[in-house]
Backbone as ProteinMPNN parsed JSONL, in Angstrom:
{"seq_chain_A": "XXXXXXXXXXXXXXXXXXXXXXXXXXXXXXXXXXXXXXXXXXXXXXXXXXXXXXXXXXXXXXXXXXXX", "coords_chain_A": {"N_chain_A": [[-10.492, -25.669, 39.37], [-11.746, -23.204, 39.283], [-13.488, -23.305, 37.396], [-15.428, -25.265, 38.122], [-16.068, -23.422, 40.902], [-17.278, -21.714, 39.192], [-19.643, -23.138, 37.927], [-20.977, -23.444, 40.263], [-21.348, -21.316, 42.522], [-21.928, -21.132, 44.597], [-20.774, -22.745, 46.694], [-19.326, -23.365, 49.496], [-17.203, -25.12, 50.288], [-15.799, -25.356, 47.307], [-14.858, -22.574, 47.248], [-13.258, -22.155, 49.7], [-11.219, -24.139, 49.108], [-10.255, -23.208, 46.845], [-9.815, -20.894, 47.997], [-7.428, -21.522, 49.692], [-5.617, -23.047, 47.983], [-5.028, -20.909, 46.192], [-3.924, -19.34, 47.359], [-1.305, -20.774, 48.56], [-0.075, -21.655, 46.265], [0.678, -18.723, 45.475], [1.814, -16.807, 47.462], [2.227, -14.331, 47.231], [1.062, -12.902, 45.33], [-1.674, -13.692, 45.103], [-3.012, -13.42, 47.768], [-4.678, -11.502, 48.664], [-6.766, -12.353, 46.906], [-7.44, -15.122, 47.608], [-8.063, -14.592, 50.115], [-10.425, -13.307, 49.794], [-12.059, -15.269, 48.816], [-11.737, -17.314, 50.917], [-13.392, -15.73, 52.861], [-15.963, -15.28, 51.72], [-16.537, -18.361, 51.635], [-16.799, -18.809, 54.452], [-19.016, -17.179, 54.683], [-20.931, -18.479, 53.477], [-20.885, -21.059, 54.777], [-21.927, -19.913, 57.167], [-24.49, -19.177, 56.269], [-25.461, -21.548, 55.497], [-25.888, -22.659, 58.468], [-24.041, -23.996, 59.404], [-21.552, -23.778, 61.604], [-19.238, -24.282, 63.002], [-17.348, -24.989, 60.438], [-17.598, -22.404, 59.596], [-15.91, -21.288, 61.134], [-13.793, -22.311, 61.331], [-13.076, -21.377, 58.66], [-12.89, -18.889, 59.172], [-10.535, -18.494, 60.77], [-8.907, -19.474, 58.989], [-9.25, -17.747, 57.202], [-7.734, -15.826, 58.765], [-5.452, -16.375, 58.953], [-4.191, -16.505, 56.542], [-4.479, -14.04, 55.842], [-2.706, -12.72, 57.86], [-0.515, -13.599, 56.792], [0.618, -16.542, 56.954]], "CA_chain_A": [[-11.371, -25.315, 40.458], [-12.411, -22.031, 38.731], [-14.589, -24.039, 36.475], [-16.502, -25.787, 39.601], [-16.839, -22.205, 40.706], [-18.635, -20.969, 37.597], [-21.101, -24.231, 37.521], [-21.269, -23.793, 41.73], [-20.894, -20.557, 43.109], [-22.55, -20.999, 46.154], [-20.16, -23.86, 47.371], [-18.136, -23.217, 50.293], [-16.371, -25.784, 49.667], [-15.159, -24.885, 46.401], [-14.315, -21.288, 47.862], [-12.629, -22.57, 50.33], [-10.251, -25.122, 48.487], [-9.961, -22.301, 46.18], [-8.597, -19.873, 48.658], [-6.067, -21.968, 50.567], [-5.226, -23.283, 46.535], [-4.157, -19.638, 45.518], [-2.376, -18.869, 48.609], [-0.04, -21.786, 48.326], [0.035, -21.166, 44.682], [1.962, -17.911, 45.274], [1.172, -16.3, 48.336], [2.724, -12.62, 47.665], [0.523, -12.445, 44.182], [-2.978, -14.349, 45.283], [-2.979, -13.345, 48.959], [-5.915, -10.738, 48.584], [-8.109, -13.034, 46.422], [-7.64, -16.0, 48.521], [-8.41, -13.878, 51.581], [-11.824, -13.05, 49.457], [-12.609, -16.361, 48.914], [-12.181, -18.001, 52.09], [-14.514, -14.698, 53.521], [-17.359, -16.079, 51.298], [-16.746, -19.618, 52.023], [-17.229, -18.718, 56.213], [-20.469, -16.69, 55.054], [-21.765, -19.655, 53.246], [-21.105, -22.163, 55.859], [-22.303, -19.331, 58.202], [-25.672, -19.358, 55.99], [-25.819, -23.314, 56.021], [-25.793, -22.792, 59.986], [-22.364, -24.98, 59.734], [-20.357, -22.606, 62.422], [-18.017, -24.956, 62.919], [-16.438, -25.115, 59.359], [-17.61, -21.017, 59.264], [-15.289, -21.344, 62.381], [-12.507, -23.217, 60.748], [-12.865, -20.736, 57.171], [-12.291, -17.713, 59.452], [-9.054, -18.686, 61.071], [-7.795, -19.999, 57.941], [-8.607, -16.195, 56.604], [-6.884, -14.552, 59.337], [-3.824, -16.718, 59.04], [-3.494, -16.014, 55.32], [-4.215, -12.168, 55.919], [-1.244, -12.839, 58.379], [0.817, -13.865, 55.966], [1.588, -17.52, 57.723]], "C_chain_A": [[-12.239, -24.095, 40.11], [-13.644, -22.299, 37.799], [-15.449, -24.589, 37.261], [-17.196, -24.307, 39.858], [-18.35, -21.608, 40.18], [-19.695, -22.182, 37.903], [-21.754, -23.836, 39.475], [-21.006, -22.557, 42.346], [-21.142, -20.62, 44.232], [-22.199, -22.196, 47.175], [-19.375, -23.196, 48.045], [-17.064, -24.297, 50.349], [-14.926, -25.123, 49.144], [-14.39, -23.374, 46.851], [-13.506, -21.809, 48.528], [-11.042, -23.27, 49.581], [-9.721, -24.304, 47.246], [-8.79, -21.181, 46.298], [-7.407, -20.181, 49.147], [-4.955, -22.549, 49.0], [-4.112, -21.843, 46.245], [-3.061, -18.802, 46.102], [-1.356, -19.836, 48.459], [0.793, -21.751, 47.167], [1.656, -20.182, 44.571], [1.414, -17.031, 46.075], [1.233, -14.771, 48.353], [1.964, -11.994, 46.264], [-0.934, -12.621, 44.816], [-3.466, -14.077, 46.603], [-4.537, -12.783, 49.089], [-7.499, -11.803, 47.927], [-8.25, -14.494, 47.156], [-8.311, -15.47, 49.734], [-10.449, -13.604, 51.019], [-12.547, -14.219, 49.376], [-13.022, -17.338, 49.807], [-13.082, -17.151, 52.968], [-15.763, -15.441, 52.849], [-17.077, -17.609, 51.601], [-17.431, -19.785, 53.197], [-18.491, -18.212, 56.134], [-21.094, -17.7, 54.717], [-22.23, -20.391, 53.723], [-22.157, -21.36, 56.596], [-23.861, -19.415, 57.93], [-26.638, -20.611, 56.324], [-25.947, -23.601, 57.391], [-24.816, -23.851, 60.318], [-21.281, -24.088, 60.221], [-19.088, -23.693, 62.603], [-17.104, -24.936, 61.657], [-16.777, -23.81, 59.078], [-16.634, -20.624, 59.929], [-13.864, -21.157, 61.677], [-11.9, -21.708, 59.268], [-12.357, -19.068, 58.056], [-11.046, -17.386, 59.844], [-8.453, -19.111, 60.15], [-7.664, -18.408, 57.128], [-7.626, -15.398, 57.648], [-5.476, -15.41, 59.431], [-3.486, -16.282, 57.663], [-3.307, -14.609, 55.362], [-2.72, -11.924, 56.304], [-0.24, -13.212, 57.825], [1.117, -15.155, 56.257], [1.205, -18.484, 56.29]], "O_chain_A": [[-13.36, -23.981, 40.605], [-14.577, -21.526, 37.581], [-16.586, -24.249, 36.935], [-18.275, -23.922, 39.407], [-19.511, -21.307, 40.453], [-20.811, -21.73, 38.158], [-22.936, -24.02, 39.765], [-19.994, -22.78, 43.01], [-20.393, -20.021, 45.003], [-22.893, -22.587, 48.114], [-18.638, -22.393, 47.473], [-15.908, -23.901, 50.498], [-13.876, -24.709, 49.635], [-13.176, -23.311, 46.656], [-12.58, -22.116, 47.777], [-9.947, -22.715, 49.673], [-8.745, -24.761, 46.65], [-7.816, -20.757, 45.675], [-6.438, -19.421, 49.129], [-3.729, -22.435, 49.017], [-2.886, -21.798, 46.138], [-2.087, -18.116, 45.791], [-0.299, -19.306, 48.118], [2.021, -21.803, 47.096], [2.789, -20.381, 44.132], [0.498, -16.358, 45.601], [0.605, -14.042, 49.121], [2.138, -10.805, 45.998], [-1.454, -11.537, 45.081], [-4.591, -14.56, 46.73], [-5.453, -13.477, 49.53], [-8.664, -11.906, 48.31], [-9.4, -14.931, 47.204], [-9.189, -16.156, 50.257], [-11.429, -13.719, 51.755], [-13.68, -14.233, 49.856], [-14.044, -18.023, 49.782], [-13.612, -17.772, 53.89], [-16.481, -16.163, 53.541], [-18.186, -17.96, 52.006], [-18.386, -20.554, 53.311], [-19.275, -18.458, 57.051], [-21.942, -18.079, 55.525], [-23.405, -20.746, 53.617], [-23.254, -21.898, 56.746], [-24.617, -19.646, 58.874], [-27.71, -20.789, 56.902], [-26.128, -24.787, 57.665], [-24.812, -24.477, 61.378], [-20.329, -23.696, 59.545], [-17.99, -23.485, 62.087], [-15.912, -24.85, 61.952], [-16.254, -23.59, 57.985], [-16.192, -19.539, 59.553], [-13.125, -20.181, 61.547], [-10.765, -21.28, 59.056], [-11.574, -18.274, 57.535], [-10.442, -16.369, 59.503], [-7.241, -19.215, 60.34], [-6.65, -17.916, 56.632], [-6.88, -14.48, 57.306], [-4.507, -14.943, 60.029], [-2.436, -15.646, 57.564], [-2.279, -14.021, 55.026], [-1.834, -11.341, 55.68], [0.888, -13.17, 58.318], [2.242, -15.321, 55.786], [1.694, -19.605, 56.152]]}, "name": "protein", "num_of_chains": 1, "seq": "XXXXXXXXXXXXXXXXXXXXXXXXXXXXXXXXXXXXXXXXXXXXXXXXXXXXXXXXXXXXXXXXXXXX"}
């Protein structure tokens, strides 16, 4: 997915599927950079005027912040 990234940075998407990726991964190592990733995913959408999935990317950051 880090390789998508690099060719795509400006996918929320990829951010996205990135962040919830690294949290699952290992949530007490990756927590912080998942939390960064799904933040740019929600601005992206938020750019694309797609609030709904900017919606969706923010509650998925504040549950990982939360630890759940």
């Amino acid at each position: 997915m880090r390789q998508q990234l690099e060719h795509h940075p400006n996918d929320p998407d990829i951010h996205q599927d990135l962040g919830i990726s690294l949290y699952y991964l290992n949530r007490c190592i990756h927590r912080k950079e998942a939390v960064t990733h799904l933040q740019q995913a929600e601005r992206l959408f938020e750019s694309r005027e797609d609030s709904d999935r900017a919606a969706i990317a923010r509650v998925m950051t504040a549950l990982v912040s939360w630890n759940y």
